[in-house]
C-alpha positions as CSV (number, residue, x, y, z in Angstrom):
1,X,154.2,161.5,95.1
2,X,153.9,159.2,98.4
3,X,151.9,156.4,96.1
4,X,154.1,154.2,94.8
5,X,151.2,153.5,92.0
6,X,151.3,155.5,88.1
7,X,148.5,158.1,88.2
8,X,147.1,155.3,85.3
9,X,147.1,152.3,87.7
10,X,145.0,154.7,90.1
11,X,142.5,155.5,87.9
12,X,143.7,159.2,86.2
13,X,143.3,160.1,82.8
14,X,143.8,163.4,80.8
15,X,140.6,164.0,79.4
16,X,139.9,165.6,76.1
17,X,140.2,169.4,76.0
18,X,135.9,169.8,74.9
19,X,135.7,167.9,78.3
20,X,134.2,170.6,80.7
21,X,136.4,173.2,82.6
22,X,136.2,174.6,85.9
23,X,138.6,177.2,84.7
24,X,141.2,178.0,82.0
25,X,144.6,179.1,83.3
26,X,146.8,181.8,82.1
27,X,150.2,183.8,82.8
28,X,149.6,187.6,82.6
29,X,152.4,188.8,80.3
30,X,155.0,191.3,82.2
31,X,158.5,191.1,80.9
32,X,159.7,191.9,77.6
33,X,160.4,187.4,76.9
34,X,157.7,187.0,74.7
35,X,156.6,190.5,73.8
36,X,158.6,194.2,73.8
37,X,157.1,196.9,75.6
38,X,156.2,198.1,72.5
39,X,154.5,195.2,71.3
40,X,152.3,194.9,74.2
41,X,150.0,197.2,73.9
42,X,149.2,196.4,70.5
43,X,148.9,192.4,71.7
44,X,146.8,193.3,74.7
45,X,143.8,194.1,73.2
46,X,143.2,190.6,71.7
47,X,144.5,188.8,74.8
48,X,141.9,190.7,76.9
49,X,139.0,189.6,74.4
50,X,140.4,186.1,74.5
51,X,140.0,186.3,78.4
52,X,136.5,187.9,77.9
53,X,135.6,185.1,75.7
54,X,136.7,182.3,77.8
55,X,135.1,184.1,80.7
56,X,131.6,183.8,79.7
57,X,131.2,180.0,80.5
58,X,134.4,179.5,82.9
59,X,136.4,181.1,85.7
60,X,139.9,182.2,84.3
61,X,142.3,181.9,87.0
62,X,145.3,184.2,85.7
63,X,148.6,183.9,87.3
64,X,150.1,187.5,88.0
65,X,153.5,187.8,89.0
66,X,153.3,190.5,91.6
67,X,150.9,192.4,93.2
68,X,151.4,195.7,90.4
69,X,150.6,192.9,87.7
70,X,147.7,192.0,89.5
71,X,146.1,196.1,89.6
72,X,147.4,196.2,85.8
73,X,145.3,193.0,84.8
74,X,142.3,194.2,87.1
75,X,142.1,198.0,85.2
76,X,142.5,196.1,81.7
77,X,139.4,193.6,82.5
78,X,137.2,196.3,84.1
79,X,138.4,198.9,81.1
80,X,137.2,195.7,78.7
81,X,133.7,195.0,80.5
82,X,134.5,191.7,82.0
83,X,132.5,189.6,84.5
84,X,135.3,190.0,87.2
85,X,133.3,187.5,89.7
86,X,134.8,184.9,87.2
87,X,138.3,186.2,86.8
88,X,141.2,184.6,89.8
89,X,144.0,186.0,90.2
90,X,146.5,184.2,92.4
91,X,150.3,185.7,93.1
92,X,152.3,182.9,91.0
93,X,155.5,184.7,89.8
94,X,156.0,183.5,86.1
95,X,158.6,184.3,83.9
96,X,157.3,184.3,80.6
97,X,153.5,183.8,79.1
98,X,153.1,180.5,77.5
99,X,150.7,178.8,80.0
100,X,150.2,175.6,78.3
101,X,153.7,174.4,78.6
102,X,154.5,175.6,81.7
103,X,150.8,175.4,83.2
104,X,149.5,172.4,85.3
105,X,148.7,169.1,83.3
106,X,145.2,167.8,85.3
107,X,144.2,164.7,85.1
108,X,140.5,163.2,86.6
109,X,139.4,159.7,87.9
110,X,135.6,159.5,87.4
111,X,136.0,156.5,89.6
112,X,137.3,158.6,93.0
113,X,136.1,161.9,92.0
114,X,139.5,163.2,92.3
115,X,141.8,165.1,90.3
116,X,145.2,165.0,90.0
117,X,148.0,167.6,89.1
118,X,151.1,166.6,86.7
119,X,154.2,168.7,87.6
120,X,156.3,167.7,84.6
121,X,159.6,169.7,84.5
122,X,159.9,172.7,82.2
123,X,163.3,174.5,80.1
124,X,161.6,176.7,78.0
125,X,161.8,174.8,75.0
126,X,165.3,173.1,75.4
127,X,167.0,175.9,77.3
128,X,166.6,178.6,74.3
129,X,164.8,181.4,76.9
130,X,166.5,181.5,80.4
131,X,165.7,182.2,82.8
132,X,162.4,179.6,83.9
133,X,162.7,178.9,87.2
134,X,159.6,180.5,88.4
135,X,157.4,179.1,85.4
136,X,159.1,175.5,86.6
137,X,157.2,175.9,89.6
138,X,154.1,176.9,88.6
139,X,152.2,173.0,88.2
140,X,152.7,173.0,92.2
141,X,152.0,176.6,93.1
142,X,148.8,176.1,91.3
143,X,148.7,172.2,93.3
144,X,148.7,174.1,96.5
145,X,146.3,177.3,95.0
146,X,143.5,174.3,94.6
147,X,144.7,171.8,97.0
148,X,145.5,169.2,95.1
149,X,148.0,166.2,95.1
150,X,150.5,166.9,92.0
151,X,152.7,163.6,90.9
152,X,156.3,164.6,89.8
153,X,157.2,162.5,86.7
154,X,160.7,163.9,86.8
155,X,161.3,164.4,83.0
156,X,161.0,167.6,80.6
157,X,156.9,167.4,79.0
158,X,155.8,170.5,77.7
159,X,151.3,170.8,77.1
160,X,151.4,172.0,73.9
161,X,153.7,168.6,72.4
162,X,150.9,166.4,73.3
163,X,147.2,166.2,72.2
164,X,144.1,163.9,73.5
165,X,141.4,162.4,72.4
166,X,139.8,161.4,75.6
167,X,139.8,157.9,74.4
168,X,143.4,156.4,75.1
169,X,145.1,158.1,72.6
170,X,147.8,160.8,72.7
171,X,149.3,162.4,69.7
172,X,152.9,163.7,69.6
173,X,155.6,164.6,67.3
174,X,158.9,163.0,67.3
175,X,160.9,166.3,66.5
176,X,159.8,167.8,70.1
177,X,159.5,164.9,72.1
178,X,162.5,162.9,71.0
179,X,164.8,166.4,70.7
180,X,168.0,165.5,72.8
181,X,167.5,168.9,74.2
182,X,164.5,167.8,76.0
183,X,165.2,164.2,77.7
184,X,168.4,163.0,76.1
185,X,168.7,160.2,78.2
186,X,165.3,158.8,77.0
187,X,164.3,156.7,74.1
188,X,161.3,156.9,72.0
189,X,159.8,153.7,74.1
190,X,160.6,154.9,77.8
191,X,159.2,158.2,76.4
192,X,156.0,156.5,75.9
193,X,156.1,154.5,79.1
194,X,156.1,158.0,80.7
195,X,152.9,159.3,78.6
196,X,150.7,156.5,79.7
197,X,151.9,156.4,83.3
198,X,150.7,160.1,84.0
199,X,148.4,160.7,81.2
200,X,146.2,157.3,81.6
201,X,146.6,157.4,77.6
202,X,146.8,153.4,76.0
203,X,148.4,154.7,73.0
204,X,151.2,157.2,71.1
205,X,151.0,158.5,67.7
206,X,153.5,160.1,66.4
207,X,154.2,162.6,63.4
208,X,157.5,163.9,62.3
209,X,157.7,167.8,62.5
210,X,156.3,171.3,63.1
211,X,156.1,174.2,61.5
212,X,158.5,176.5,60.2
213,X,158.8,179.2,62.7
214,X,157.8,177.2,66.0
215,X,160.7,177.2,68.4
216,X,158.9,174.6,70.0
217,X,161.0,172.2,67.9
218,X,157.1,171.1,66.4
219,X,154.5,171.4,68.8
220,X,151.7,169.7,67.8
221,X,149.4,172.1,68.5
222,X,150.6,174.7,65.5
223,X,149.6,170.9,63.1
224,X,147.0,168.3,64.5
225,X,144.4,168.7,66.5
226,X,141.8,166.3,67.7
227,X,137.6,167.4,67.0
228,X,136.2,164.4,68.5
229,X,137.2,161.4,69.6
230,X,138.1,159.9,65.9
231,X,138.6,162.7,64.2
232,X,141.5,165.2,63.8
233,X,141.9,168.6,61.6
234,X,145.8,168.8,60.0
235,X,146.9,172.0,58.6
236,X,148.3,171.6,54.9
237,X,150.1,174.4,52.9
238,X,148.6,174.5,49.3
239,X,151.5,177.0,47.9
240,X,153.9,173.7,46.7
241,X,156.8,176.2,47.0
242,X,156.3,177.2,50.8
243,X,159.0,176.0,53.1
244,X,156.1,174.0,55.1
245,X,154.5,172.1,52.1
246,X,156.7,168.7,52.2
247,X,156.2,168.8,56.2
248,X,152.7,168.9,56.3
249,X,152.7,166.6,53.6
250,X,154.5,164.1,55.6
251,X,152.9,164.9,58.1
252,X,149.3,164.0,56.4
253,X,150.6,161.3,54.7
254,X,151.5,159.6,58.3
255,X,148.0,160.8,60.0
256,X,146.4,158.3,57.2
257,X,148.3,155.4,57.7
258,X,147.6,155.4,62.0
259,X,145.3,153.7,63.0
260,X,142.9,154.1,66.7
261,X,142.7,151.7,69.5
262,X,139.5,150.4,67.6
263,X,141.2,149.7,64.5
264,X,139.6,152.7,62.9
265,X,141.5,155.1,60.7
266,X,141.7,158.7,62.1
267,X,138.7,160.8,60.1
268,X,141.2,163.3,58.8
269,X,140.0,166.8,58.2
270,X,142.0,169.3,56.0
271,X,142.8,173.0,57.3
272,X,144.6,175.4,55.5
273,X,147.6,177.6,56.5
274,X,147.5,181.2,56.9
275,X,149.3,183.6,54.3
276,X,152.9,183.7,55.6
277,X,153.2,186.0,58.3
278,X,156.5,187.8,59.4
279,X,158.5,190.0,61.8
280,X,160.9,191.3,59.9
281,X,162.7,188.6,57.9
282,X,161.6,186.3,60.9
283,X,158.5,183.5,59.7
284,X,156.1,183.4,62.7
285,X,154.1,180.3,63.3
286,X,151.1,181.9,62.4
287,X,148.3,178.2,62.3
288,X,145.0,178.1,62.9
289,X,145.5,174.3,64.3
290,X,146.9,176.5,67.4
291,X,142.7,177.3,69.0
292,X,141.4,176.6,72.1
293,X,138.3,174.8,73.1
294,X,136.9,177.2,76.0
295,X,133.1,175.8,77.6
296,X,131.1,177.9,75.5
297,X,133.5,178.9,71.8
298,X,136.3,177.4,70.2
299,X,138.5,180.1,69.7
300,X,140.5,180.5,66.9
301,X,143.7,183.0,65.9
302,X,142.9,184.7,62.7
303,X,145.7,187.1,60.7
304,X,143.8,189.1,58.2
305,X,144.3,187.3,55.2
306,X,141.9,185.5,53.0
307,X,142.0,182.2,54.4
308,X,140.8,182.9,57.9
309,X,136.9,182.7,57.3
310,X,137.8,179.3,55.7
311,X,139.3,178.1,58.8
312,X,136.4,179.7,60.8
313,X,133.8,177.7,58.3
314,X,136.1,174.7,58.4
315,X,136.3,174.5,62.3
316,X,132.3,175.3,62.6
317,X,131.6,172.3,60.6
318,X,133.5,170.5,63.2
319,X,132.2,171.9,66.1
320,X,128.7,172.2,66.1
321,X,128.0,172.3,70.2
322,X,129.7,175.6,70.2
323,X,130.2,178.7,68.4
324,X,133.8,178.8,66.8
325,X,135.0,182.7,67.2
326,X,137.7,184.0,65.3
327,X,140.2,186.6,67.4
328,X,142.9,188.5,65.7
329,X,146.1,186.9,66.4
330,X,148.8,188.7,64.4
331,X,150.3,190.9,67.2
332,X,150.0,188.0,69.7
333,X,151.9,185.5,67.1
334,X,155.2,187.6,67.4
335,X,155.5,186.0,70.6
336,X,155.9,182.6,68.2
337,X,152.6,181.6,69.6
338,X,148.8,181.4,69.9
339,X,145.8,180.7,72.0
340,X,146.1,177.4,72.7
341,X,149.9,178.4,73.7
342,X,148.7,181.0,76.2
343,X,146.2,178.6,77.9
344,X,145.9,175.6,80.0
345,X,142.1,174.2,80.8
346,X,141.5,173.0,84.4
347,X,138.6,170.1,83.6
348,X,135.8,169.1,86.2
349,X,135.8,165.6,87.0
């Protein structure tokens, strides 16, 4: 970035993800990282209905790695009965599927009318899924795809460890951001420093962990989530002998002693977990905390099990501008994420 100045002392903020979208991006899965060629096809059919979803009120701009992943996504969409005038479909070759953490952070300026593109350096989660080069340099393929200026903070930030309010305040958790495999050179403070530089945020809450099963290290989009502007939903396990009870307990039990750049205690909404879901002897990090807020539904993952129209009532309560629609996420969770992992929104200014 030529200007010396922090995207916050020009004017840039990250705006809440309810803020409206131009377009949501996505990585078309293609390799067997996330997802074996046998698991695809039984995956698929709720990632297309996601994109069918989202596509109703939003352009989805999918990146495809190649031109053969580009016919493959087209035949799935048409098969599915999607609205292709509002499907893109750039050539960005990606390595693996989880758009939010690899996908362009955009921040706005209401004041210039401009928007701004983060290109924060990515390593798959602390080097655990080589190789990531080409999902490194997706924040400035999709700069150049938009024409945009991107700012390059120069440290590891992945989107799904940090969640907005719109308001100032970014919440984080100190077992993803502060994991040595990250930015091992940086302290909690100079951490923070970096979060309101780029993200135009005046504050950082923190919570302690994730859950079981992330290999995120605790993204906070499997356990808070912010509704409105002052109020969040926190997933709690109810079964006191379930490895993520004391976690979430900690985790609730910090939520109610923060307090917002108002003075006002976060309104704290209760979600519950799903029943335990597993690959094998493997936990997978099966939350409903993990939806996304497309223009016209809040979509959630759902894993047939009893709690899931609780979570669907819970989240409609909150969300009353916008249907909340429940999408069966128990093949897409074997790839140790959800639909907020998969997608990245590209706000309006």
């Amino acid at each position: 970035m030529s200007n010396q100045l922090t995207p916050k002392e020009r004017g840039f903020f990250f705006p809440a993800e309810w803020h409206p979208h131009r377009a949501t991006w996505l990585s078309f899965p293609h390799t067997e990282a996330s997802w074996t060629y046998e698991r695809q096809p039984l995956m698929l059919p709720s990632y297309i209905e996601f994109i069918k979803t989202i596509s109703k009120g939003e352009k989805v701009c999918i990146n495809a790695h190649n031109e053969i992943v580009k016919q493959t996504i087209q035949l799935h969409l048409l098969n599915a009965g999607v609205d292709m005038s509002q499907i893109e479909l750039p050539l960005h070759p990606t390595n693996d599927s989880w758009c939010r953490d690899h996908g362009p952070g955009i921040v706005i300026n209401p004041n210039t009318n401009e928007r701004l593109v983060l290109n924060w350096g990515y390593n798959a989660w602390g080097g655990k899924y080589p190789p990531y080069d080409n999902d490194d340099l997706i924040p400035v393929a999709i700069a150049h795809y938009l024409g945009l200026e991107y700012a390059t903070p120069g440290i590891i930030m992945e989107g799904g460890s940090v969640e907005f309010n719109g308001k100032g305040t970014v919440l984080t958790s100190r077992a993803c951001l502060l994991n040595p495999n990250r930015n091992p050179h940086l302290n909690q403070g100079q951490i923070e420093q970096y979060l309101m530089d780029y993200y135009g945020v005046e504050q950082v809450l923190w919570v302690g962990d994730g859950i079981v099963g992330d290999d995120t290290d605790g993204h906070i989009d499997d356990t808070v989530r912010f509704v409105n502007e002052d109020t969040v939903v926190t997933i709690v396990e109810e079964d006191k002998s379930d490895a993520n009870y004391e976690i979430l307990q900690e985790n609730l039990h910090e939520l109610k002693q923060m307090r917002l750049l108002n003075g006002k205690p976060l309104n704290i909404i209760e979600l519950p977990m799903p029943t335990p879901v597993y690959s094998e002897d493997l936990r997978l990090p099966a939350s409903y905390a993990n939806f996304y807020i497309s223009n016209v539904a809040v979509i959630v993952p759902t894993f047939r099990c009893a709690n899931d129209q609780r979570a669907l009532d819970i989240l409609s309560q909150c969300f009353t501008d916008r249907p909340v629609v429940g999408i069966d996420s128990t093949d897409i969770v074997w790839g140790l994420g959800s639909f907020h992992c998969l997608s990245q929104q590209e706000p309006v200014v």
